[in-house]
N, C-alpha and C positions, 0 to 999 in steps of 0.2 A: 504493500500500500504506500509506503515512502516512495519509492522510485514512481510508482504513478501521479503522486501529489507533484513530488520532482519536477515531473515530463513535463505534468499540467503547466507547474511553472513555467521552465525555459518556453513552452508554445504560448503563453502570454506575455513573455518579454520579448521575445521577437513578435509578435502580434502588435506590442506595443512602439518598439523602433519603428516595424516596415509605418505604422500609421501616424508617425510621426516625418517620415520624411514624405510621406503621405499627404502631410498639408503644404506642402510649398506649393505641390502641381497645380492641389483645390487653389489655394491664393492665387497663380499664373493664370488658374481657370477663370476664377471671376476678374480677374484685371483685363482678360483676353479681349482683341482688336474687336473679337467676331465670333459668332458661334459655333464655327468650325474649329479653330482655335481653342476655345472654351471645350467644345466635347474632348478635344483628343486627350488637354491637361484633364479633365476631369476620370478619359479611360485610363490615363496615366496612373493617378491616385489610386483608384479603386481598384486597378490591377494590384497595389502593395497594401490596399486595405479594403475589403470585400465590404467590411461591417458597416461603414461609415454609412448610419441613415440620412445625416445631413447631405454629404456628396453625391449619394443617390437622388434625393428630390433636388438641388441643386442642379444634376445633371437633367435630368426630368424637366424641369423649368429652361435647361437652355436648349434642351430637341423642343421642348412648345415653341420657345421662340423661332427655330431654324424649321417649323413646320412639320415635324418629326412627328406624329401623334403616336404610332404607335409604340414607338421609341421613349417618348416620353411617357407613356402609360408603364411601361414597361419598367421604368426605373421609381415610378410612384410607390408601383407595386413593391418591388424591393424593399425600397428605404421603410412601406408599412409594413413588411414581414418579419423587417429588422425592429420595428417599435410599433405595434400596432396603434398606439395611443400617438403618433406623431400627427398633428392636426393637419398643419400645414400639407403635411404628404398626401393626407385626404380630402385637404382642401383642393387644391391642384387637380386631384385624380377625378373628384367629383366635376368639375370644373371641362375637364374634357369630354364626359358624357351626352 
């Protein structure tokens, strides 16, 4: 049971790095020229951090803006599977109905 608490650990400290360098791409994302721009920092992030429910509706709101619907429905869902109680993600989602 040690070495599995152990494991537990070291897979949420690198959990925890990959989603910290994680935030620079998100940062690059919303500072982006363009929505194109903005998705790729945003696949960028979420490639080194799956979890991030924020980055997910973030990305979700920039395929709405770049006309993406199902793309952005897509990443709504996400970001609510990751926090079902995330408003905003359901604000968004309902929003594209």
């Amino acid at each position: 049971e040690a070495d599995s608490m152990q494991g537990q650990r070291e897979r949420e400290e690198k959990e925890r790095i990959a989603c910290n360098k994680a935030f620079s791409a998100f940062d690059a994302a919303r500072k982006a020229e363009n929505n194109e721009e903005g998705i790729a920092r945003y696949r960028e992030g979420l490639d080194l951090c799956p979890s991030d429910e924020v980055a997910h509706n973030e990305l979700g709101e920039t395929y709405a803006r770049a006309g993406r619907s199902a793309d952005a429905r897509a990443e709504f869902e996400a970001a609510l599977k990751i926090n079902p109680n995330f408003a905003r993600a359901q604000k968004n989602l309902d929003a594209l109905r």
